[in-house]
PyMOL Python script that loads the backbone (N, CA, C, O; Angstrom):
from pymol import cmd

cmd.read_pdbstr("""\
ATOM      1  N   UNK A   1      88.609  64.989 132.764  1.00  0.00           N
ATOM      2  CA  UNK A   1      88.414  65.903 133.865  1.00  0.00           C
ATOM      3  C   UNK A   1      89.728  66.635 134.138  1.00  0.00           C
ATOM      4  O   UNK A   1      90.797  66.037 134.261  1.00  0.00           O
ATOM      5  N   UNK A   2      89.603  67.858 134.218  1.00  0.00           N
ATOM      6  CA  UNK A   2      91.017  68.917 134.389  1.00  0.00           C
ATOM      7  C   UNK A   2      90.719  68.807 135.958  1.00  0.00           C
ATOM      8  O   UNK A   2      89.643  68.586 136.514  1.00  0.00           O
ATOM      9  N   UNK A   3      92.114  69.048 136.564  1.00  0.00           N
ATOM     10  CA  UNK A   3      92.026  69.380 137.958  1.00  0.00           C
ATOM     11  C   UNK A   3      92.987  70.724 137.885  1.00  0.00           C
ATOM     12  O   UNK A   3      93.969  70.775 137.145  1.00  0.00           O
ATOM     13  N   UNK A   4      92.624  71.677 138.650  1.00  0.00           N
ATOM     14  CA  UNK A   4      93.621  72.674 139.258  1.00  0.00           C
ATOM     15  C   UNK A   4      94.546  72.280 140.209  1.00  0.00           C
ATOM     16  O   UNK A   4      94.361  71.455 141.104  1.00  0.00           O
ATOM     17  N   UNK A   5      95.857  73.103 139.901  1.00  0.00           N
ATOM     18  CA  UNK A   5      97.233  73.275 140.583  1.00  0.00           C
ATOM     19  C   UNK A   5      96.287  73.778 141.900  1.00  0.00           C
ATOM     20  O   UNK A   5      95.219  74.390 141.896  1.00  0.00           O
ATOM     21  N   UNK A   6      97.125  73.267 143.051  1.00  0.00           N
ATOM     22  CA  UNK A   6      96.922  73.956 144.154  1.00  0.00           C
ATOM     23  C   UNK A   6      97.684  75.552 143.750  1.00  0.00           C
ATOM     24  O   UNK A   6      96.992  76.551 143.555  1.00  0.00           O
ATOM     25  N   UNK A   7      98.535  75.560 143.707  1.00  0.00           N
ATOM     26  CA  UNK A   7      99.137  77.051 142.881  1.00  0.00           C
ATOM     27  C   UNK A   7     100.001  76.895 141.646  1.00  0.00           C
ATOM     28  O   UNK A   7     100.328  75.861 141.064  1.00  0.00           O
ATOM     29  N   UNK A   8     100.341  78.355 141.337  1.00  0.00           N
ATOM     30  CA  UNK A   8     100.839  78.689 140.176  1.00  0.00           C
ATOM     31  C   UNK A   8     101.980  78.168 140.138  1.00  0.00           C
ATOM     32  O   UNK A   8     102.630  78.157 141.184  1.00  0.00           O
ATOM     33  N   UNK A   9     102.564  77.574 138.890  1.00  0.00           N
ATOM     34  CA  UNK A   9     104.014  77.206 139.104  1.00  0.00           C
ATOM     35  C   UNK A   9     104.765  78.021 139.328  1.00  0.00           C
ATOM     36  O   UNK A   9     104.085  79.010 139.057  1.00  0.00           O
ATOM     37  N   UNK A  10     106.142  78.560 139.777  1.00  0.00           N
ATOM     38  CA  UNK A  10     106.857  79.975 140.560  1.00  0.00           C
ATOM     39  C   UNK A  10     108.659  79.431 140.342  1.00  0.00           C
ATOM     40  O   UNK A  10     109.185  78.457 140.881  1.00  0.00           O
ATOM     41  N   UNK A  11     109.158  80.200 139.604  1.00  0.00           N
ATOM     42  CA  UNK A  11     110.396  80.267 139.766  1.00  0.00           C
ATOM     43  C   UNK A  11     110.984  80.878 140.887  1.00  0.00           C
ATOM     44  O   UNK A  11     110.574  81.962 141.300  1.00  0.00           O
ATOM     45  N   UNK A  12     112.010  80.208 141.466  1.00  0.00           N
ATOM     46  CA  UNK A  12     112.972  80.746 142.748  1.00  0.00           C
ATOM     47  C   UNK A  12     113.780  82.025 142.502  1.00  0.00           C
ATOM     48  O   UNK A  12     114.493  82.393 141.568  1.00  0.00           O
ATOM     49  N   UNK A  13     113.432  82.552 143.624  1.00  0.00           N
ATOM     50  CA  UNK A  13     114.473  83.877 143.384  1.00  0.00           C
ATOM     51  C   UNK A  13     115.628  84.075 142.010  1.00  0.00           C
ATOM     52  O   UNK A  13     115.653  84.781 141.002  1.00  0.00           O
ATOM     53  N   UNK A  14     116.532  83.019 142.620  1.00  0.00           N
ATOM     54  CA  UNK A  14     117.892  82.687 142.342  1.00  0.00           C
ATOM     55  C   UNK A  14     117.497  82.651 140.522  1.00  0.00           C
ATOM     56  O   UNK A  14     118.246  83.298 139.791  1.00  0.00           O
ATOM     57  N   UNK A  15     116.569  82.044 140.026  1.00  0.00           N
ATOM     58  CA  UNK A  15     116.305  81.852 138.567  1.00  0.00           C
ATOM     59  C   UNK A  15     115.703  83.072 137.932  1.00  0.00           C
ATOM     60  O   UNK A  15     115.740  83.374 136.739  1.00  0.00           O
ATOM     61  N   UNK A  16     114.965  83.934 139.237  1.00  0.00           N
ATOM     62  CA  UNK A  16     114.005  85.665 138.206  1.00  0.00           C
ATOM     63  C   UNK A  16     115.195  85.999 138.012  1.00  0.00           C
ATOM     64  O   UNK A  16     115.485  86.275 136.848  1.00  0.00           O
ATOM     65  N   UNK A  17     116.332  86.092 139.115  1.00  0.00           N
ATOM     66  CA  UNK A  17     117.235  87.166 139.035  1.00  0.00           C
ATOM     67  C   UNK A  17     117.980  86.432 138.102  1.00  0.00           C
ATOM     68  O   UNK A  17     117.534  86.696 136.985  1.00  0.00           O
ATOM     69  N   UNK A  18     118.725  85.790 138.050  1.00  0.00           N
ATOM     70  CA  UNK A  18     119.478  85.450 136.204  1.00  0.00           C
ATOM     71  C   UNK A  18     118.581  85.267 135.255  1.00  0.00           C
ATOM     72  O   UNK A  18     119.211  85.222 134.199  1.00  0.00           O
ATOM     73  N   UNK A  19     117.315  85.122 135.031  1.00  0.00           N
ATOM     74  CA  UNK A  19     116.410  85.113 133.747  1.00  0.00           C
ATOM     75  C   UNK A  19     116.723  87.102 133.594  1.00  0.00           C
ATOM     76  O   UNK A  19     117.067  87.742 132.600  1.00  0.00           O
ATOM     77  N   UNK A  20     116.399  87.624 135.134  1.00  0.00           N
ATOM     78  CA  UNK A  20     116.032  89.217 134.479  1.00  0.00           C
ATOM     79  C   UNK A  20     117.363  89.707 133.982  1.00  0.00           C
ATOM     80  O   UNK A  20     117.428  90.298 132.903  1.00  0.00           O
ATOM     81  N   UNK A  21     118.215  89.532 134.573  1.00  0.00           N
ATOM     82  CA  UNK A  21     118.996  89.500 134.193  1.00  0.00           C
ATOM     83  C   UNK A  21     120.332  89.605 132.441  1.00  0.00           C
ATOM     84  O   UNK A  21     121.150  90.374 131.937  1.00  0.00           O
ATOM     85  N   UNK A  22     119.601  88.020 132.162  1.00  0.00           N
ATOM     86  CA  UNK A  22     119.902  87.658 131.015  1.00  0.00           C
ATOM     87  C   UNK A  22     118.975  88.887 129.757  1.00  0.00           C
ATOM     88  O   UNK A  22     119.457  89.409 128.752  1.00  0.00           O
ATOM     89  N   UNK A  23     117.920  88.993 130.173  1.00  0.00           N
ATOM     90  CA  UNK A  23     117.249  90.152 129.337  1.00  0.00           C
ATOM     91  C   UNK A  23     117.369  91.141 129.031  1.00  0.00           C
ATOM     92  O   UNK A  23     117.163  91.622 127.917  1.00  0.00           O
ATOM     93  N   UNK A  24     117.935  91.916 130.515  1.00  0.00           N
ATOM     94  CA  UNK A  24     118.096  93.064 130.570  1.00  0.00           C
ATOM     95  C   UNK A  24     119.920  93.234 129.574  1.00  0.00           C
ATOM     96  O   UNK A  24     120.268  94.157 128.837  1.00  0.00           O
ATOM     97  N   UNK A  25     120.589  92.167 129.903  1.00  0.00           N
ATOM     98  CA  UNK A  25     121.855  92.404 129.236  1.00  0.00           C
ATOM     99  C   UNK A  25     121.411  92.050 127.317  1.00  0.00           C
ATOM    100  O   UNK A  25     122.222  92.352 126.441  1.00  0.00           O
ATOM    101  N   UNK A  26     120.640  91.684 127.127  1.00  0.00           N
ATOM    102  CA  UNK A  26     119.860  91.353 125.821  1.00  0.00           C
ATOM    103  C   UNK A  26     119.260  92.343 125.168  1.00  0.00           C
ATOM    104  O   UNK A  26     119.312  92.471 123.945  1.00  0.00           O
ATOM    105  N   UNK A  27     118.703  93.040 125.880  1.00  0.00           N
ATOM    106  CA  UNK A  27     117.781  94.556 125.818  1.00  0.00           C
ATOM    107  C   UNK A  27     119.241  95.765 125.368  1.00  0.00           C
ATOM    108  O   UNK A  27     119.532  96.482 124.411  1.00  0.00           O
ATOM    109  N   UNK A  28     119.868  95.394 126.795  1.00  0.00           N
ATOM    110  CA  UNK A  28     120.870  96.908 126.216  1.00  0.00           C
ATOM    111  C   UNK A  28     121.840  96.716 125.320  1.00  0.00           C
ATOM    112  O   UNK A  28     122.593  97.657 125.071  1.00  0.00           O
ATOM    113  N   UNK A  29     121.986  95.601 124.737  1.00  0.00           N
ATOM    114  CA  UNK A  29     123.062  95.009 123.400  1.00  0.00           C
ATOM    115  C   UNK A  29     122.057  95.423 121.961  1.00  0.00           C
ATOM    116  O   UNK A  29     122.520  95.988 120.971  1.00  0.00           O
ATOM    117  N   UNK A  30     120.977  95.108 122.078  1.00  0.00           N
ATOM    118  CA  UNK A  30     119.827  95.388 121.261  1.00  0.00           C
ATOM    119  C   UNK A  30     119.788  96.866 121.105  1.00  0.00           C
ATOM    120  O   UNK A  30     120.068  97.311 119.992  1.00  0.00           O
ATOM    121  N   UNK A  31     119.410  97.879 122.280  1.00  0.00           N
ATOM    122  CA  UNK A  31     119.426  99.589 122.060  1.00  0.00           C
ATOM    123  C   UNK A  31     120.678  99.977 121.390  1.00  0.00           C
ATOM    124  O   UNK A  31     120.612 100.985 120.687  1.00  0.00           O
ATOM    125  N   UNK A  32     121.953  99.287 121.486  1.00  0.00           N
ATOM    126  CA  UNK A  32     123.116  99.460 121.276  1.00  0.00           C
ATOM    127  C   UNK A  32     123.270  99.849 119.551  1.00  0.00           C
ATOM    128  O   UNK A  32     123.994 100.653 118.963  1.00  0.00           O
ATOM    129  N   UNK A  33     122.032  98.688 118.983  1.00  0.00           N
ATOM    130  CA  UNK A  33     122.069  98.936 117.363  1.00  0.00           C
ATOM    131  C   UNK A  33     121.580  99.858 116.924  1.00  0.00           C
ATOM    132  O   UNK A  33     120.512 100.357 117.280  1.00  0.00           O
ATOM    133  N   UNK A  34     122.519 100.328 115.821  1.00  0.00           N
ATOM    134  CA  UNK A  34     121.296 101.762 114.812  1.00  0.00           C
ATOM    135  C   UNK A  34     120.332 100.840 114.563  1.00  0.00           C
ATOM    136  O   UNK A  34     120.157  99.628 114.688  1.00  0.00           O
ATOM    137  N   UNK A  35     119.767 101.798 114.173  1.00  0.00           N
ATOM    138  CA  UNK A  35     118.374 101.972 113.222  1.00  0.00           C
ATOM    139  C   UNK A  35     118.437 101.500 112.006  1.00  0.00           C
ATOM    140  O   UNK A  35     119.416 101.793 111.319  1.00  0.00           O
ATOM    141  N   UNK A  36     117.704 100.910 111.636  1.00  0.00           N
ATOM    142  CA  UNK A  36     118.042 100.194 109.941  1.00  0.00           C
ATOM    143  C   UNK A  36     117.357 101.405 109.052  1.00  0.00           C
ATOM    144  O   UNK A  36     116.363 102.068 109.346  1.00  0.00           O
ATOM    145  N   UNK A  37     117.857 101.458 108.346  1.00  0.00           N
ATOM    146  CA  UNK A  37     117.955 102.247 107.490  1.00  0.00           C
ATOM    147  C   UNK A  37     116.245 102.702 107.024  1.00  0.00           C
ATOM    148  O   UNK A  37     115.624 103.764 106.979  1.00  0.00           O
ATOM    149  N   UNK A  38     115.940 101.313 106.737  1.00  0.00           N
ATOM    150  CA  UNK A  38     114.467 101.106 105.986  1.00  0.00           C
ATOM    151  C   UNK A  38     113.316 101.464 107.276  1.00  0.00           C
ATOM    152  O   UNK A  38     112.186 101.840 106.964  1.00  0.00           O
ATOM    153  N   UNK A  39     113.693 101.319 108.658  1.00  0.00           N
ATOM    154  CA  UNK A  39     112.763 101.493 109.599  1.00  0.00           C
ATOM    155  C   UNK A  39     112.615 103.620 109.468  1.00  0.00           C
ATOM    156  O   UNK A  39     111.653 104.316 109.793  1.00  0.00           O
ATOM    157  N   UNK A  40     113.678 103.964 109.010  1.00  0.00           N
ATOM    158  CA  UNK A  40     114.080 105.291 109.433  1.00  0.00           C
ATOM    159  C   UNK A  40     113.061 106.096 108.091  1.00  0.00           C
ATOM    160  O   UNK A  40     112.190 106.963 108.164  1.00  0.00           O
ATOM    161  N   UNK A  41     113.552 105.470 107.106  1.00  0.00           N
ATOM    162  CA  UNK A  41     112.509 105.807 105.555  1.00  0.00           C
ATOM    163  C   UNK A  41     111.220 105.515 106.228  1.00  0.00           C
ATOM    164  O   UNK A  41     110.698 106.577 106.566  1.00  0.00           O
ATOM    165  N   UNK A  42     110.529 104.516 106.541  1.00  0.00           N
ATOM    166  CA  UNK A  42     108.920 104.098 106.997  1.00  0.00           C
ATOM    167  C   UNK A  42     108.462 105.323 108.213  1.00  0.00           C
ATOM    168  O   UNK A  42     107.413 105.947 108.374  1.00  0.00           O
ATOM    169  N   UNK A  43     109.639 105.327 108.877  1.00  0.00           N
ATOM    170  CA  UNK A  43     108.670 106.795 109.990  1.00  0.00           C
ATOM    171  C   UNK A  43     108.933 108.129 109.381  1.00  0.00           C
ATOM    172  O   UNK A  43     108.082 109.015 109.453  1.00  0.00           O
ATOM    173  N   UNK A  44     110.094 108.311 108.775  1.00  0.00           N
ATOM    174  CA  UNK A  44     109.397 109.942 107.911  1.00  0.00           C
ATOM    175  C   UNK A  44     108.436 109.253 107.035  1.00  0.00           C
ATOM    176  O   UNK A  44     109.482 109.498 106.433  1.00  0.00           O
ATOM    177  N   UNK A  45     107.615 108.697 106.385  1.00  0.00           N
ATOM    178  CA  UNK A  45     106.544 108.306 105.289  1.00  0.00           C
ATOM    179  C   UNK A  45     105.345 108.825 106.243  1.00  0.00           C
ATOM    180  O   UNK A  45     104.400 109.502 105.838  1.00  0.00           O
ATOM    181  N   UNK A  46     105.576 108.313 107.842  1.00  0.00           N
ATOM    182  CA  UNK A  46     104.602 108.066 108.524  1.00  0.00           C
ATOM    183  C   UNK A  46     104.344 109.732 108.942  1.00  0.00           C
ATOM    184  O   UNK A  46     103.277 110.334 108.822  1.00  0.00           O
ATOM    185  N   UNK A  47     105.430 110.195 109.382  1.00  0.00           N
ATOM    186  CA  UNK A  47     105.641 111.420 109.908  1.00  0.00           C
ATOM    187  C   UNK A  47     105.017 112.378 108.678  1.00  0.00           C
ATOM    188  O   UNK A  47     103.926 112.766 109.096  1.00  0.00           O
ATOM    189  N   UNK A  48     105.158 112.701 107.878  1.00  0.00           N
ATOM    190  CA  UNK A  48     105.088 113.106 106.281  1.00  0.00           C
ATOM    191  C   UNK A  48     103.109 113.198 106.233  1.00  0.00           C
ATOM    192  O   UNK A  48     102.266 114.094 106.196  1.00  0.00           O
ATOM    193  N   UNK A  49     103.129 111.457 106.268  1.00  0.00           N
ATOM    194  CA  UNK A  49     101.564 111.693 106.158  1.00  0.00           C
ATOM    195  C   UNK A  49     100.933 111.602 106.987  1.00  0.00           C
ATOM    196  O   UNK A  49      99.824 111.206 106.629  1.00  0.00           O
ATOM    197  N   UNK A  50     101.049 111.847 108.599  1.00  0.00           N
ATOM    198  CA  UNK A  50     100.363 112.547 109.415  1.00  0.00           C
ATOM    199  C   UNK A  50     100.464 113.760 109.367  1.00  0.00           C
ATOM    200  O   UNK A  50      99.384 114.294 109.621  1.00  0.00           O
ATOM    201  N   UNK A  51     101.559 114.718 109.082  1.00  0.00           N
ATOM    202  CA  UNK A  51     101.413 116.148 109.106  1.00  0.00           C
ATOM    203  C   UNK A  51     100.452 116.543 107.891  1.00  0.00           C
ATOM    204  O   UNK A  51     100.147 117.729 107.761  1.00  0.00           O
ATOM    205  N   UNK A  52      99.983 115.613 107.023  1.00  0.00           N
ATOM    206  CA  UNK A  52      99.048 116.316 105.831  1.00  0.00           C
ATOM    207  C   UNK A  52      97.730 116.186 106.270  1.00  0.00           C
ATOM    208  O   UNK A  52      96.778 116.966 106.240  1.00  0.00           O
ATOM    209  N   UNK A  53      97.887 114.838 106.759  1.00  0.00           N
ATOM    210  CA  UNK A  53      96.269 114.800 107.737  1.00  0.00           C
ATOM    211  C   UNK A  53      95.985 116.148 108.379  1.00  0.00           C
ATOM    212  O   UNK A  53      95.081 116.943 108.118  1.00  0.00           O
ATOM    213  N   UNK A  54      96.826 116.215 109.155  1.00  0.00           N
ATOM    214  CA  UNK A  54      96.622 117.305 110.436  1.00  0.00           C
ATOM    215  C   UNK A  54      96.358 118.889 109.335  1.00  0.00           C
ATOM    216  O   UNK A  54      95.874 119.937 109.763  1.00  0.00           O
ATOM    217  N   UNK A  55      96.707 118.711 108.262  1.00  0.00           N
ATOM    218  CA  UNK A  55      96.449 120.115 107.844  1.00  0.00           C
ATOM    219  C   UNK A  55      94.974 120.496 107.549  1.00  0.00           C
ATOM    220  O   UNK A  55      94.690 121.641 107.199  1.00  0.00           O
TER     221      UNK A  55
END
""", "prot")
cmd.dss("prot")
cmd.show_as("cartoon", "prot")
cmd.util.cbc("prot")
cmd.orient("prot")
């Protein structure tokens, strides 16, 4: 037999704000990197053969 939480488990203020935190400084170290090379070849391929579709 499962029983339900009276409620959801909930992190304290004090823990969103250093979890969001920690992400957001994770996120903008991450934008910080080029582009790999091979991601940059795969979207002109992509770019390339949607414009032939569209013709």
């Amino acid at each position: 037999m499962s029983e339900k939480l009276a409620s959801e488990p909930q992190l304290d203020k004090t823990s969103q704000k250093r979890i969001g935190d920690q992400l957001r400084a994770m996120y903008d170290e991450l934008m910080q990197q080029p582009v790999p090379d091979r991601f940059k070849e795969l979207l002109e391929k992509l770019d390339r053969s949607s414009a032939e579709r569209s013709k």
